[in-house]
Steps between C-alpha positions, in 0.01 A plus 500: 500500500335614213487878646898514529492327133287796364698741737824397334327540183376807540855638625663400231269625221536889690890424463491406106251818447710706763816401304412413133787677351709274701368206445555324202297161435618243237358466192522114386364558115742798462800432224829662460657516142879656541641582126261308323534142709294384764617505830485165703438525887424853530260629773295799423359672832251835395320703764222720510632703235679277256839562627673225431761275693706262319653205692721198309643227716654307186869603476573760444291633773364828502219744669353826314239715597348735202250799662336800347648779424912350651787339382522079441663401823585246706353568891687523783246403755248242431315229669375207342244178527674359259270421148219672705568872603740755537537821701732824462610753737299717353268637254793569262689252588885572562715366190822491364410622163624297198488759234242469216183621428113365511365519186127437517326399874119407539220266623607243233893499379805665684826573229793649629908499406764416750771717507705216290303524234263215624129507344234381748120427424306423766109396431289481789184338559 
């Protein structure tokens, strides 16, 4: 028993390495400030380079993905444990974009506009 345990184990650590632009892990510390007011219920999944995915089940609902270097968008493909992980089709993930523009994207705080006009501040931990 305990080698299939650590077989498992090791299998799925190769996977998250194999795919860790993919995979995107939540962050439970992370807060979300949209035009200068906290935002209640929102998820914040990051992966291994502080892309970040935005999920909100509180009406209304909504699901954005902010990466290097691409448009805000919302994916088209994505799999999800929900309030544990998530996983695109791909490295860059396929979006429908949503206009805007990131303004500022590190290790610690993620700032970008939605195409509306929107101003987003993400601070990870």
């Amino acid at each position: 028993m305990r080698k299939l345990i650590l077989l498992i184990l090791i299998v799925l650590i190769v996977f998250v390495i194999w795919n860790k632009q993919r995979v995107f892990v939540r962050d439970p510390l992370a807060n979300v400030v949209r035009d200068g007011a906290k935002v209640d219920g929102e998820q914040v999944y990051i992966n291994f380079t502080n892309d970040v995915l935005l999920e909100n089940d509180n009406a209304p609902s909504h699901i954005m993905i902010v990466q290097h270097g691409h448009a805000v968008g919302v994916p088209t493909k994505l799999r999800c444990i929900h309030w544990v992980a998530c996983l695109t089709d791909a490295d860059v993930a396929t979006t429908l974009p949503l206009g805007g523009a990131i303004q500022t994207m590190d290790s610690k705080t993620v700032a970008f506009r939605e195409g509306n006009g929107r101003h987003w501040n993400v601070t990870l931990h």
